[in-house]
KOLPAFI-621345 format. One record per atom (N, C-alpha, C, O): z, x, y. Coordinates in pm, whole numbers, plus 50000, padded with zeros to 5 digits. Example, Ala and Ser with C-alpha at 12.3 -4.5 7.8 and 13.67 -1.06 7.14 Angstrom:
// KOLPAFI-621345
507805131949431507805123049550507805132049670508465142449668507085128549775507145136749894507875129050003508045134150114
// end
This chain:
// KOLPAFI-621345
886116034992201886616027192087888086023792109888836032892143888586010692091890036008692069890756015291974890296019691869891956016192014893026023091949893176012691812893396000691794892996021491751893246010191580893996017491486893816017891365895096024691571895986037691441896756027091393896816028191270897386017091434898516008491397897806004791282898256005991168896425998991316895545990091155896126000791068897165998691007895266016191059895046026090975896896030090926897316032690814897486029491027899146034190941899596020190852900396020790759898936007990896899785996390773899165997490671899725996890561897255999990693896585999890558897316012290431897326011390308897826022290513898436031890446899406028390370899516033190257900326018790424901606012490391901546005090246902166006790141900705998090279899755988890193899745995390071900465992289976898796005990073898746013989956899546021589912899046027489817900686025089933902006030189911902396021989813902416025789696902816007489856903485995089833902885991689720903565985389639901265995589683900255992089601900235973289573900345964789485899935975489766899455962289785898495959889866898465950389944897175972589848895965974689929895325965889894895795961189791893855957189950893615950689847891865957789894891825968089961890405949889845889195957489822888065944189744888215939689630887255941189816886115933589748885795944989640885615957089655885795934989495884245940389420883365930789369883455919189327882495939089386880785934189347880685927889211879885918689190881415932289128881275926888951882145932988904882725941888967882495928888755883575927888685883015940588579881855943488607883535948088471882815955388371882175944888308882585933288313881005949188236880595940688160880935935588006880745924787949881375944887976882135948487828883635941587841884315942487739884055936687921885215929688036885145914487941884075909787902886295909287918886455895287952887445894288043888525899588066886695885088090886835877188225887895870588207887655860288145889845872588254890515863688265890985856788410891695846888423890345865488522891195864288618889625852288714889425852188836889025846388636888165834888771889045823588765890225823288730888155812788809888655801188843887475788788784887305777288826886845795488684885325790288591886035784188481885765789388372887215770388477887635767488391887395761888277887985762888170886645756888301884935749488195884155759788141883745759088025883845772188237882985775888146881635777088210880815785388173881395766988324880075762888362879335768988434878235764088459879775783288499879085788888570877955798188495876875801688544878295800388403876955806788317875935797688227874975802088163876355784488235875785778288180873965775788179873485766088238873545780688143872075781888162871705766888135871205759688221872045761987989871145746887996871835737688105871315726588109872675739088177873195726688290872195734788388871075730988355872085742688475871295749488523869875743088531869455736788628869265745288431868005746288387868025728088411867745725088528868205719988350868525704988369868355701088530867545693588584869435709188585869515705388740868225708488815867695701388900867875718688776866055725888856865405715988840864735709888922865665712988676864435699688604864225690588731863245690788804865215683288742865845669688805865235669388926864555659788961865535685189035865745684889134863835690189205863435692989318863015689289045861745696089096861115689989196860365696389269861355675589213860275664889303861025667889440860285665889537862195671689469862645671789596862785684189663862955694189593862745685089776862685689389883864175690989941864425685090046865285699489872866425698289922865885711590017865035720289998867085707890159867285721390226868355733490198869285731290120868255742890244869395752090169870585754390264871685759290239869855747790422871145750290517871105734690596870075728690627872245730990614872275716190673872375718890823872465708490888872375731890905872245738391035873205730591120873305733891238873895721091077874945711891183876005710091116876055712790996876985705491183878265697991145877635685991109876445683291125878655677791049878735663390991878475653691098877695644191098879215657291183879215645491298878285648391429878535645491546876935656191364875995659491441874535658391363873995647391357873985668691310872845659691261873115664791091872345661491000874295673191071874145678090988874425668890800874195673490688875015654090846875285648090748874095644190694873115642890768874015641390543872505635490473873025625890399874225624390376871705616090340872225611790218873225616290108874135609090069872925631390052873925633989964875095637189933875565641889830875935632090108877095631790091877215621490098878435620090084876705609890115877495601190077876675595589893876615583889853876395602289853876105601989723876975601089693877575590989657877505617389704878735624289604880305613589668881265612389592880325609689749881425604489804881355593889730882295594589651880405578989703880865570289677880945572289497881385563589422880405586089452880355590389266881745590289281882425583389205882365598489389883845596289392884755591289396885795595389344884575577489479884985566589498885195556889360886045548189338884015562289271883905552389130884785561889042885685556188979884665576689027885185582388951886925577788956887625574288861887325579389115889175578589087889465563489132890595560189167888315553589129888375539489162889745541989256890955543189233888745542189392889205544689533888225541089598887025542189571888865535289709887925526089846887295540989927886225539989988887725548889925887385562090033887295573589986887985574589884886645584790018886815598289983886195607190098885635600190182886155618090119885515626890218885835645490181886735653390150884465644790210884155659490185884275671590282884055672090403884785683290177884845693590334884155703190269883385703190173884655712690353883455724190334884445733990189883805739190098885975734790196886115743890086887595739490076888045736090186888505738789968889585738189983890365741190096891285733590124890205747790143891295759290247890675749190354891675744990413889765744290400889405738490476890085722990492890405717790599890245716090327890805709890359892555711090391893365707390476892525716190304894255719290299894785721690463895815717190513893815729690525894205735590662894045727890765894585730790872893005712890748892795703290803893325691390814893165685590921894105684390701894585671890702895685666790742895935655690790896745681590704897965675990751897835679390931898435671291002897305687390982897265687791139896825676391196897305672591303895655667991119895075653791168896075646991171896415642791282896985643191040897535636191039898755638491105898955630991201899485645291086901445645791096901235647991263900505656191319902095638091319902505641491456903615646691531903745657891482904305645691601905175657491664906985645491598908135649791583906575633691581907415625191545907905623191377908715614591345907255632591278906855631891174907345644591088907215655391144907945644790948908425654090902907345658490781906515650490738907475671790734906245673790657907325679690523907575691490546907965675290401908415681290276907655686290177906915679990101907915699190181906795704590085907545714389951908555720989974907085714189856907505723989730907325734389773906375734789851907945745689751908465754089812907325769089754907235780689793906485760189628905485774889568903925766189632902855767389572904035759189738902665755489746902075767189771902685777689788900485765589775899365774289796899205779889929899355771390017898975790089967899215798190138898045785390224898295781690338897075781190162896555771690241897375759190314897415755390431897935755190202898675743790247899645750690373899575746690489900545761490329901505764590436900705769190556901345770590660899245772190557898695770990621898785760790785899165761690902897955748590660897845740190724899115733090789898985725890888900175735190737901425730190841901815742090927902845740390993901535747290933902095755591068901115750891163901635748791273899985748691158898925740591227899385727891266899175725691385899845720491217900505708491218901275707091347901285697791428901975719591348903125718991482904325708791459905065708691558904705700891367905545693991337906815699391247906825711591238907635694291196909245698491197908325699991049907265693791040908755707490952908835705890791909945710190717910835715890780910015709190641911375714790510910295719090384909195713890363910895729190314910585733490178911715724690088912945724490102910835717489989912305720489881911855727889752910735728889702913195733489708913075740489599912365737189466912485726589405911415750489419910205743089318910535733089249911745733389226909915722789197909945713589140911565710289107912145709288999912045709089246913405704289230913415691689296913525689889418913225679389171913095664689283914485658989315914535647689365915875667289287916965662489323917375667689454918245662289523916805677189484916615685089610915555678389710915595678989833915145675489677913515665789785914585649689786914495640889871915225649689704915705633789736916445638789789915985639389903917335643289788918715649089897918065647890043918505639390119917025656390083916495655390200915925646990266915975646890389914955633990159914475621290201915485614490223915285607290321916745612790168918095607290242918785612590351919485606290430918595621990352919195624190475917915621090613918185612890701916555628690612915545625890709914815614190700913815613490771915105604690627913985592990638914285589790790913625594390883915465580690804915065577090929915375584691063915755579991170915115597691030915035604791176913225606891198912895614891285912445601891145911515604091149910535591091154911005581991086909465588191209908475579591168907635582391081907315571591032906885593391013906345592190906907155608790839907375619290899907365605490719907355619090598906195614690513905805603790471905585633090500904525632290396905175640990294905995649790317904865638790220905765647190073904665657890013903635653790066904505662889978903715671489959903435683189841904035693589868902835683689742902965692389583901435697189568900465692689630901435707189475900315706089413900475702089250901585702089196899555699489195900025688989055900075701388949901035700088874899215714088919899465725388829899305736588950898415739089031900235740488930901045753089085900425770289026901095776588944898905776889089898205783489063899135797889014898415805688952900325801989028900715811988994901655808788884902215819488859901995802188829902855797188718902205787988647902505788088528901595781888671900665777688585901375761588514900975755488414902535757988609903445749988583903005737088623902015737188696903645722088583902775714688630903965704088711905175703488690903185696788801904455686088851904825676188846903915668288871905805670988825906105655588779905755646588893906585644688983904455640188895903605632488948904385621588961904775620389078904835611988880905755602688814906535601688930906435592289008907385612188947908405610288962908505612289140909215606089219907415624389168906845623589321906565608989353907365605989441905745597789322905365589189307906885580289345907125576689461907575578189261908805574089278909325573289385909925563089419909235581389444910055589689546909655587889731910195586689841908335588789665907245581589805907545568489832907545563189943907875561489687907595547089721909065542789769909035534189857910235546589732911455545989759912025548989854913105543389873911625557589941911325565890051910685560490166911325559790271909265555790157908435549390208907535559090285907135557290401907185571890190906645584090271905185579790174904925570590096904125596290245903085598290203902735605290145902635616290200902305604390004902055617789956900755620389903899835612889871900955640089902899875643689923899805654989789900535664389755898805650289744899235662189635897155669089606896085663489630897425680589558896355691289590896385692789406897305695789330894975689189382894545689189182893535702789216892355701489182893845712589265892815722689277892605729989158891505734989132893605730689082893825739988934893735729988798893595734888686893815715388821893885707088749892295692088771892325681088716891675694988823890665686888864889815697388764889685709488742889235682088711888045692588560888525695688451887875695988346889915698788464890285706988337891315692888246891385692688123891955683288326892895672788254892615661388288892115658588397892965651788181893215639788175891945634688128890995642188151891705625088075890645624087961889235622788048888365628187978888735618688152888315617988243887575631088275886355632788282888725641388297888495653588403889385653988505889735664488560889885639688543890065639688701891675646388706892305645988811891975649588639893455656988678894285657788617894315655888496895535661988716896645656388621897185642188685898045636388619896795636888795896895624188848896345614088718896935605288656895005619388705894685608188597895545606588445895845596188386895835621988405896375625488271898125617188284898795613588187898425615988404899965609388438899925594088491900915588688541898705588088476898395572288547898865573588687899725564788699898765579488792899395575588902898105579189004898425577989122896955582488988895925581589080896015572389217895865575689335896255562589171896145549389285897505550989377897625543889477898505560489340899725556589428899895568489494900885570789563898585579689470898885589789590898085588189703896895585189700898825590289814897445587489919896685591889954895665586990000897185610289934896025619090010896115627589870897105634689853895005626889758894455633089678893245645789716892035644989732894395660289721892665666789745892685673489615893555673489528891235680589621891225685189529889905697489549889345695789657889275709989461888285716989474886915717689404886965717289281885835718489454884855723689355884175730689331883115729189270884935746589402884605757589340885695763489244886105775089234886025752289178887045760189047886275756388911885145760788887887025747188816886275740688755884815736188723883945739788644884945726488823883185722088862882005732688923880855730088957882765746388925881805754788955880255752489050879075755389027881005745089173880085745789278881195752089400882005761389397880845743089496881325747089639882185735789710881835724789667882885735189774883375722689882885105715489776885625716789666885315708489900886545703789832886475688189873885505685389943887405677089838887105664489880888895657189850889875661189787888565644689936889815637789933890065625889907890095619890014890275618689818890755606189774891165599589884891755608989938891335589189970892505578190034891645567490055890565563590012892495563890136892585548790209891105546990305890735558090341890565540590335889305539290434889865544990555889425554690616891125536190588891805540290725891965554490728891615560490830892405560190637892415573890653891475586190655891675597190706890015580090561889575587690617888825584490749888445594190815888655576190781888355572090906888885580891003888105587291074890315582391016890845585091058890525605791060890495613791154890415606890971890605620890977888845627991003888565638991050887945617590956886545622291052886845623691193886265633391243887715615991289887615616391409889215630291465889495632091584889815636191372891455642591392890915652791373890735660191469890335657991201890355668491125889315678891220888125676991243890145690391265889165701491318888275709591216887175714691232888885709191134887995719491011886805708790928885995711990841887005697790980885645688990960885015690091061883845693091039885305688891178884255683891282883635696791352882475697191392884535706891362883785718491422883605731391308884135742491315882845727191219882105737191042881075729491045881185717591071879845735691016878715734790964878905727590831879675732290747878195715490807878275713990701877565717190614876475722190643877995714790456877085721990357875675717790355875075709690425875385723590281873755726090235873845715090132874625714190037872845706490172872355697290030871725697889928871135688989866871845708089908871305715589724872725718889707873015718289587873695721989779875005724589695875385710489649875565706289534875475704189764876045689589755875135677689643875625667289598873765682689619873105674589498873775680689393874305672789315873925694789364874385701489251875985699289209876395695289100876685702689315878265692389294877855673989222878435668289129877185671089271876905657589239876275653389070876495643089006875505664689032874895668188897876155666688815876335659788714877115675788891878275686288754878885673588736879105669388623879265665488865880535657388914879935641288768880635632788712878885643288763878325632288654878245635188550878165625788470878225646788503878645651288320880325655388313880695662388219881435650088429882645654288415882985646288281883575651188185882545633788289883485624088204882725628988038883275623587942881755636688011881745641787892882065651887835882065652187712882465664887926882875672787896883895671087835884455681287874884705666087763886645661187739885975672487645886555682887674884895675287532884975693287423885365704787479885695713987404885395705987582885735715987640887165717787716887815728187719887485705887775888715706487819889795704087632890735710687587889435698087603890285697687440890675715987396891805720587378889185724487387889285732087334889855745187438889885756887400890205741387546890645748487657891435742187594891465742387471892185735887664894095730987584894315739387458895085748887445893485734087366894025742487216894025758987237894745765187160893285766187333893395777687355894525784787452894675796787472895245774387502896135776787600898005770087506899205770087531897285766587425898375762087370899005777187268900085783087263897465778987188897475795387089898495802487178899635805187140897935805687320898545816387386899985816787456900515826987501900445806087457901425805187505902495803687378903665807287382902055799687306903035799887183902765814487079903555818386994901895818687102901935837887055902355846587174902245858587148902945843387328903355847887381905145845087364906035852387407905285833487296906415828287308907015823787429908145827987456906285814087525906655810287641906215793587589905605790587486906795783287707906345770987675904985769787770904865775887877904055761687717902995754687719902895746387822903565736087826901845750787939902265739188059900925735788089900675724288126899875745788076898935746288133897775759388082898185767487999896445760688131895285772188122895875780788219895145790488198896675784888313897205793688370898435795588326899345787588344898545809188250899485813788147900235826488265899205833088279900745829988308901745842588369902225850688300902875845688209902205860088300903075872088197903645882188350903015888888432905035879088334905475885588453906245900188378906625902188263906255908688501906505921188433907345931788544907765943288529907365920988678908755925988749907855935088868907155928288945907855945388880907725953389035906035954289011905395953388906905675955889122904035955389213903705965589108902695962889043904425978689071903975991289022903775988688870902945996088818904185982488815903715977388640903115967488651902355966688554902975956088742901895948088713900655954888764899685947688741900335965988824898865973488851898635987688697897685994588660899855986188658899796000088548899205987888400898625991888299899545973988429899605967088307897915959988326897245958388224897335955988465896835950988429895355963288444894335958688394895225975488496895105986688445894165987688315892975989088287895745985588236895455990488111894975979088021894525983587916894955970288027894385957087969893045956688010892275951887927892475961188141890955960788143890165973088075888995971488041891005988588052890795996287986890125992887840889045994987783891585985087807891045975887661889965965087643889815960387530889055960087765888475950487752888815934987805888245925087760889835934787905890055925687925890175928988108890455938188184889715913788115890025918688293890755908688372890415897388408891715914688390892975908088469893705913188558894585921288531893455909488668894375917488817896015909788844896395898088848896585920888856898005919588903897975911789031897235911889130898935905588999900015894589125900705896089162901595889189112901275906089287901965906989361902635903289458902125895189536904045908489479904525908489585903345904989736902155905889707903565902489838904195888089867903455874689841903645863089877902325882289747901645866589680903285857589611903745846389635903615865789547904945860189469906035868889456905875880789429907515861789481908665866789511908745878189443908135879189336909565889389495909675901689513910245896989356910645886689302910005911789319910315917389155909905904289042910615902188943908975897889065907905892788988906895887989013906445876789037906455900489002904865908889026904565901588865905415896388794903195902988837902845893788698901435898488654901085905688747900505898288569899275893888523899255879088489900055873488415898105872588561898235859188509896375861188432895375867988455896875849388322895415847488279895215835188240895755828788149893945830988357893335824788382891755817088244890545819288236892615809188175891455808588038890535797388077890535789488172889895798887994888715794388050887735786387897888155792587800887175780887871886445774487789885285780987694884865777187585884975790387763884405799887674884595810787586883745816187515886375815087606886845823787517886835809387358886535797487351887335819787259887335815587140888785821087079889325831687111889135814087010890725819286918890995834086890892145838486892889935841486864890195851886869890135862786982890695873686984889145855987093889955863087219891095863387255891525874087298892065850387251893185850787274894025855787163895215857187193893845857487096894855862586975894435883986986895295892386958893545886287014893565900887052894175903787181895035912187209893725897387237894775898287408896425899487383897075907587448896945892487302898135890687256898655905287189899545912987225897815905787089897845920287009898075930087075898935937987037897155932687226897085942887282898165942587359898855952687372898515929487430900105929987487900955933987416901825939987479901165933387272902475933387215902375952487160903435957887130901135960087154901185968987130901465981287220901665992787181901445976587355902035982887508903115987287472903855992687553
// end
């Protein structure tokens, strides 16, 4: 057997630091659920469920597509769901991957070349920073949602470069904060860069639609590389991308995390396609998600940005004693740590969701304030 003491002394470290981490199987049951990513609601939904079986009784979907895309593994029902997409954010193009992280880790490496600068907000998602270190190209952070800081730098690097892609996500998963689209937008066009912005926390849940906060801010049409997920919200699988024909053209023949992954199974991809067609009626649920995120943030006494609320509480060791004791009480919410997020704000975030009711959130509150 190889020597693996080094693994066994960091895992130790780890747990010192009480930053071990551990799959589990299920949540208590007596538990509400704050910490998924089921922002609708829809994963327990039995009558959408039951509807989809209905629908899907005459066919013969397979459960494994056994290939990549660009082998035998593409079917009709991606390009179903692609051109539903195409109508939904009235866009010439869209393309599907296998999961967020897939795309995130895939597009900017297709795209950005060794001549090319990559500016990114400085709290993006570990995928994205991912995907630019993949990239191999020069990048800059600028400071969170600091657009006087991102213009400082587009003046100084525009023209040392042939292309800048600018880069955000539109509601930023650990703060729960959202980004001035507007003004990114602005900035691209003034600039003459590309931007790319990631609705992974905000696709489903805003804008009258569903489709975001792109849609909720009118600027859909002026981003170029729109991704977004649908195992959050839409409670299926896979992630997909808004642009230009040229681009995705372009990135079927670049993107490694397209061309060498199996693609999905077409019972996921009919079932994404089901949810992706009752988005534009759901607005009862996203309304009553807002009004529940609004309760909580204003009985927390913080401002109102978003369904991802933060309650920060400073070192790794009280956000595991806090969130602890909140599932004790019935609630289930895991601490955010260090180096998920900058040292000494460690946090519980909670993640609401469409199926709590006013008085879940108003006991959650209670029980915080009685700590």
């Amino acid at each position: 057997m190889q020597n693996t003491s080094r693994y066994a002394k960091q895992l130790e470290e780890l747990q010192l630091q009480g930053n071990f981490r551990f799959l589990r199987n299920s949540i208590p049951k007596d538990c509400i659920n704050l910490s998924s990513n089921d922002y609708l609601g829809l994963c327990a939904n039995t009558e959408l469920y039951n509807t989809f079986l209905d629908e899907i009784s005459a066919h013969s979907y397979p459960f494994s597509a056994a290939s990549s895309r660009l082998l035998t593994g593409n079917c009709a029902e991606y390009g179903e769901l692609e051109e539903l997409l195409c109508q939904l954010f009235q866009r010439e193009a869209a393309l599907v991957f296998n999961s967020g992280y897939h795309a995130n880790c895939g597009i900017l490496p297709a795209l950005a070349g060794k001549n090319d600068l990559i500016v990114v907000d400085k709290l993006v998602h570990a995928s994205i920073i991912d995907g630019i270190r993949l990239a191999q190209t020069d990048f800059e952070r600028f400071h969170h949602a600091d657009y006087e800081h991102l213009e400082r730098i587009l003046q100084e690097k525009r023209g040392k470069y042939e292309q800048i892609f600018i880069v955000s996500e539109s509601i930023f998963s650990m703060d729960g904060d959202c980004a001035d689209l507007k003004k990114l937008v602005e900035l691209k066009q003034n600039y003459n860069c590309l931007l790319y912005i990631d609705e992974a926390h905000a696709f489903g849940v805003r804008g009258v639609q569903g489709l975001g906060l792109a849609e909720e801010q009118s600027v859909i049409a002026d981003i170029d590389l729109l991704v977004a997920t649908f195992g959050k919200a839409i409670a299926s699988v896979g992630a997909f991308v808004v642009c230009s024909e040229v681009l995705r053209s372009y990135l079927i023949n670049h993107t490694r995390t397209l061309i060498f992954t199996t693609a999905l199974p077409p019972i996921n991809i009919a079932w994404t396609t089901f949810i992706l067609k009752q988005l534009p009626h759901l607005q009862k649920r996203r309304s009553h998600l807002q009004e529940l995120s609004v309760e909580c943030a204003q009985l927390l006494k913080i401002p109102y940005q978003s369904h991802i609320i933060p309650y920060i509480v400073g070192s790794n060791e009280n956000a595991i004693v806090l969130s602890e004791t909140l599932q004790q009480k019935g609630f289930f919410v895991l601490p955010i740590r260090y180096p998920t997020v900058p040292k000494n704000t460690a946090r519980v975030r909670f993640s609401l969701h469409a199926n709590l009711c006013m008085n879940d959130i108003r006991n959650l509150v209670n029980k915080l304030i009685s700590l």
